[in-house]
Each structure stands twice: as C-alpha cells, then as structure tokens.
C-alpha angles and dihedrals in degrees: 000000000000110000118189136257133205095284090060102045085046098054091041099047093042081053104053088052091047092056096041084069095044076052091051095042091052097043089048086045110236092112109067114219080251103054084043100056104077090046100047083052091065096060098045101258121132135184106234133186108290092357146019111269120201122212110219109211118235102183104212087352088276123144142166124229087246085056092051093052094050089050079056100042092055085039096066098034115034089031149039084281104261137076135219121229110214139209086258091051090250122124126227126207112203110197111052123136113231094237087056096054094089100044088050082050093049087045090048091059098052083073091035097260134133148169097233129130082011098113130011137061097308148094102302127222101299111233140203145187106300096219092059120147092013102058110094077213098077132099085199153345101272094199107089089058095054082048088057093040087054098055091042085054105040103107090345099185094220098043106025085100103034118169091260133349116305115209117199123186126173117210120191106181127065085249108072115223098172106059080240092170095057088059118098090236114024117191110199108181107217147165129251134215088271097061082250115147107234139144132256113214130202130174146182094054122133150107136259131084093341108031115197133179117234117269120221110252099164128014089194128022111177119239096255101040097053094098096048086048095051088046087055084051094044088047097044084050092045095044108041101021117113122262096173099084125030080218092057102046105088118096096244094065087049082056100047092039087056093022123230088284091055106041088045093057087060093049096051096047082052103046089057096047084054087047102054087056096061101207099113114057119134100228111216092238106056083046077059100042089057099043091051080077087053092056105138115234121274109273121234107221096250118183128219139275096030108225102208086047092046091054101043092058094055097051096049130044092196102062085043087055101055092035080054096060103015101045120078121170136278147220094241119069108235080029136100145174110249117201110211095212109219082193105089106159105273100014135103114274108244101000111127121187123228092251084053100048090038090047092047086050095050080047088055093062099041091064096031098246101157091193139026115191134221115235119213083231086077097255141103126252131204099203101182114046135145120237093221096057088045097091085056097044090048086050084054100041089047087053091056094039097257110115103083106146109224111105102162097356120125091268086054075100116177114207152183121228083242137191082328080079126357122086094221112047118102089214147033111254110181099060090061094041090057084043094049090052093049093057092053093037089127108101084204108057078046098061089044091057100048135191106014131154124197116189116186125189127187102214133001088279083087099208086151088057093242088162093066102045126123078210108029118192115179120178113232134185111241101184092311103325130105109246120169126209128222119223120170139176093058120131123183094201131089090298084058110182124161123239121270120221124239107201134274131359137274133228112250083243085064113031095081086057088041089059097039091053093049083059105055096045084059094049087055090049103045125114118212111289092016118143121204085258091048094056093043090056091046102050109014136214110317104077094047083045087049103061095025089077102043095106086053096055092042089063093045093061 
C-alpha cells in the first residue's frame, strides 16, 4: 500500500496545526460557529445532532494493520470506543469533543492518516473495488490510479471550493463492486480494441434528492491523458454548474439540464485546451512508480484443493456456512478473499469496537495479511488469505462476534446513522434495520431467498444508497411522525437502475411486515435462477404493491 513521502507528512502535519489553532480560536471564542464551519469541513469534523462527529479518511478503503490499531486507539480514547464504516470506506467517530479533535488528528499522522477532503465542497475520498489486487476479474489493480487521483485533487487550487461535493470512484473489473455509476465522476479502466490499457469516464451520476445515473462522456481515454480528462470534467462542472440553489449544485443536474451531448462537447473542447498546453500528462513512470507500492504479496504455490481447508468445512457447519456467503475467489490459486460481515443480527450495520478492530489487527499479523479493506457495504475485507489458515482466522472471528455469515444476504444491511445521530435525517434508520435482520435471522430462509440488498437511508440525503437497493428503504417526516418509503428494482452495481418508488410511506411499526411481505411474494413469483432483482424486472411493481399494503387495508376495513 502507498506510504507517504516528505511531501505528505509535511502537508498533514502543516494542516493539523493549522487546525489546532482554528480549534483554539472557536473554544476561546473568537471564531463564531459560523465562521468555524467552513474550516472545520475541511478537516472532516461535523456538528451532528447531540455531538461533533469526525470522518476518518480511508483512501480506496485500504489499512494497514498499524492503521487499525490507531482507529482503535482514538476509538477507545478520544470516543465512546468504537468506530462507524461508512459507505465511502471512511470511519466516523461520533463522540469527539471538539478539544480533543487536534490531538486524534495528530495521532492520526503518526500512522499516515487524516481527515482531510472527507467533508466540504471538494473533491471527496476517492474509492475503488474492494476486492482490488486479489479478484482474477480485473484488467488491472485500480488503486494506484485513485492514489494518483488523490494527490492531483488534495488542495487542487481550481476545485478545493466546488459548487457542491464532488465523489470520484476507479473499477477495474466488468462487476462492479464499487456502485461506480451513482458517483458524480466513475473511472472504469478498460481495454480497447487494440489491446491498449486506457480509462472510460462517465459523470453526472449520484443520489439525493434527485438521484441520476452517470452519463458516458468518453468510451477511451489514453494512460497518460486521464488527468488532464478528469480536470476537463472538473472545469466544465466548476464553471458552468449552478450556485444559485443548494438543490441545483451537484454535477448530475448540470448533465441532465445540458444534456450528455452536450456536456460532453464542453468537455471535449476542454480536454484539448488542457492538452495543448501540455502540462498535464500522466507520464508512465510515475503511474509505475505509484502502483510498485500496490505489488501484491508474493504468492506462496499452493496447490488445489487445500486439504486443511477441505476437511474443516466438512467438520463444522459453521465454518461451511460462512466460507459459503463471505469467501469469493482469488487470483492465486490455495488463496481467497474473506469478508469480515459488520452485520452481525442485532447489531449496527458498520460500527466496529476498539477490541475488534485491535483483535483483527493482532490477527493480521499472525497470518501475515499487511492490509485488510473497507467495503462500501459497510463491511471489512481480507483480500489475501490463505485457504489453509482459513479454518484458524473463522475460530477467531467467532470468538469477537464477526463471523456472521450473510455477505450479500438480506441481513448484509447498509445503513445510515440516521435520525440516532445525524441533524438532518426525518427518521431513525438503525432500529428498523436491526428489526429487519431479526425477521430474516434464519440463515436458511437466507439462503432461500438468495442475492438481496436492502439499502436503507434515513433521510433523502441518501448516505445508506436507497436509491440503489434492490430493496430501498428511505425515512421520511409525515407531520411529525417517522414513516419510512419503500423503492425497489435499484442495483448499484454495473446494471445500475435506480429504485423505483411504491407509493406512500409505513409506520415504523409496519415497515418490517411490509419487507417481509414483499419477499415472500417474490419468493412465490419467482422463476429458477431467478434473483429478487431478476423477478422485479420481470414482473414489475404491482404484485409486490399489492401485498405490501395489506395491513394497511386491513385496518382500513
């Protein structure tokens, strides 16, 4: 993984003290809340509904088992000892006080971490597959080029205050892990026709209260041209986007006011203006320079099948089970990709306590895994793991409460904090997700029912991806009460549709009957080999309407 150089520690280390003295100002009062505001969003700290919350910054969801420990270090310390993943493969922590903010952030540069980019009107942490290096599918790691993206974008003159956030993520493989469509800028490195390794770039794609899916603006960008590409984007957006209305401000309503021709006119005439200058070519060697820090371990010849492994899932269940639903295949043959579910039933999706994080860490170690990933599913990935130490790493898991078995099962729940923390959500999200899970405990009727993601948000932010669920649940405020909307048929990956809504809004006392209906109708409809998303597609809305509502009209009669 990237380590820094002098540049980094410099920046980072110029910026905490900086900040310490923006803290200083605002607690002695010379600084109002809101002349703090934009500064203390620039260094990932918001003021939430009953405490500040800081947003760690993961840059493409890697860390090192040094890293892990430190979250869990300031956890434990500055916090309520725990930490929340995000969708963005950052971690919150929700507790700080806001004296404490500069002594976590100099803690969190002693391991090369920060909180920078993470909030405010930038470009955001910039996010990948979290399976890259390790997936057979991809053409290549896409890594190295977020790294690069990252330091292109870090205090960028021209887009450190853009209109509104910008979100950038890079695939590399023909699934899409990384809900790439739904950014407001998607990097898909490709192949063309030549054999030639390039880059295909979309915009204009995200959630909220307008949710768009991204539009195409160039099927090839060569290697070396693809900063000066994302920086046409980025001009066209600053330029031309709309400051008038804080609804209005994202680049995908800029794309679907002008329309992708359009926008991609402009960008065109911009990328070529960039490149006559000449300034901004992406020489080959520095691309290699950057991806020699993303050189996958040295893999042991394993051959297959793994007898330890073999024989272990045939003794426990348990262990079958979980191999079943959290492993996924490798490159290397004897190896596989572990997700580490922070779903376990009852519990809140993403949150991670200081002894977990710490023990994942010291398990890290033991088995000689140098980096773990976080998922924007909310959950952590060991991409690198030998099947033969896989028996040992699920009996440790077990013992902290990780090994739930239910990767993308229909208790793999993502989830906002919700109206339990966040100032500007209408209704409480994390409750119905736990309730949810609880109804659908049973890993057999999970495994009955198949592929299904639920995405719950709890307001039309859409931090939990409600948009792209294939069950969307978004929290809405009906005269004062928590109500709670059902949208299905939306996918995040690379079929990416958006949800579609089914009408109005349940109690929170009838939105977990509502789901479970919804599944079981599906269940009944569906055709062999179908998924939830499959059926939806094939028969649309009204039968699912028509049962999600039966409570309601019981009542009414």
């Amino acid at each position: 993984m990237y380590r820094y150089d002098e540049f980094d520690a410099r920046f980072v280390a110029e910026r905490v003290e900086q900040f310490a003295g923006q803290v200083a100002r605002r607690l002695a009062g010379e600084l109002s809340e809101d002349e703090f505001k934009p500064l203390r969003l620039m260094n990932g700290l918001y003021l939430q509904l009953h405490a500040y919350m800081l947003r760690i910054a993961v840059p493409y969801g890697t860390l090192a088992p040094r890293q892990l420990r430190k979250l869990a270090d300031v956890a434990r310390r500055f916090d309520k000892g725990y930490g929340h993943f995000t969708t963005r493969t950052n971690m919150q922590l929700n507790w700080p006080r806001l004296a404490d903010v500069p002594a976590i952030l100099r803690e969190l540069a002693t391991v090369e971490m920060h909180a920078i980019q993470t909030s405010g009107n930038c470009i955001r942490n910039v996010t990948a597959d979290h399976f890259a290096g390790a997936t057979p599918e991809e053409i290549e790691d896409p890594r190295p080029l977020c790294e690069i993206i990252r330091q292109w974008s870090s205090l960028h003159p021209e887009f450190t205050f853009l209109a509104r956030k910008f979100k950038i993520a890079v695939g590399a493989t023909v699934h899409d892990r990384a809900a790439l469509l739904y950014h407001d800028m998607a990097v898909e490195i490709v192949k063309n026709a030549e054999g030639r390794t390039g880059y295909r770039v979309s915009a204009g794609g995200g959630m909220g209260r307008t949710p768009y899916i991204a539009q195409l603006m160039c099927e090839f960008v060569e290697r070396e041209d693809i900063l000066a590409y994302l920086e046409a984007v980025l001009r066209v957006y600053n330029q031309d986007s709309r400051r008038d209305n804080i609804h209005k401000q994202r680049i995908k309503i800029l794309v679907n006011a002008i329309g992708a021709e359009e926008m991609r006119r402009r960008v065109a005439r911009e990328f070529e203006e960039i490149k006559a200058q000449g300034y901004l070519r992406l020489p080959q060697e520095e691309l290699d320079r950057i991806a020699a820090y993303f050189a996958p371990p040295k893999f042991e010849p394993i051959a297959e099948p793994v007898a330890e492994y073999e024989a272990a899932r045939t003794k426990d269940k348990r262990f079958a089970d979980w191999c079943a639903h959290n492993l996924a295949a490798h490159r290397a043959p004897g190896y596989a990709i572990a997700t580490i579910s922070l779903k376990p039933i009852g519990g809140v999706p993403g949150d991670c306590t200081s002894e977990q994080m710490e023990a994942i860490a010291d398990l890290m170690d033991a088995f000689g895994l140098a980096e773990i990933r976080v998922s924007h599913e909310q959950n952590l990935v060991l991409p690198h793991v030998k099947k033969r130490d896989l028996p040992a790493i699920f009996a440790r898991l077990s013992e902290l409460g990780l090994a739930t078995p239910n990767a993308g099962l229909v208790t793999d729940i993502i989830c906002c904090p919700g109206l339990d923390y966040c100032d500007l959500a209408n209704a409480r999200s994390i409750p119905i997700a736990q309730k949810i899970a609880g109804r659908f405990a049973d890993l057999k009727r999970q495994e009955e029912i198949g592929e299904l993601k639920i995405k719950m948000s709890g307001c039309i932010n859409a931090c939990g991806h409600h948009h792209a669920g294939h069950i969307g649940i978004l929290g809405v405020d009906k005269k004062g009460v928590e109500h709670y909307q059902l949208q299905l048929g939306g996918s995040g990956a690379e079929d990416a549709a958006i949800g579609e809504i089914m009408g109005p809004g349940f109690t929170a006392k009838e939105i977990t009957d509502a789901v479970e209906r919804v599944v079981d109708e599906y269940l009944r409809l569906r055709q062999p080999g179908e998924r939830f998303l499959d059926t939806y597609r094939r028969v649309g809305m009204e039968p699912f309407k028509n049962v999600a509502y039966l409570e309601q009209l019981h009542a009414a009669y």
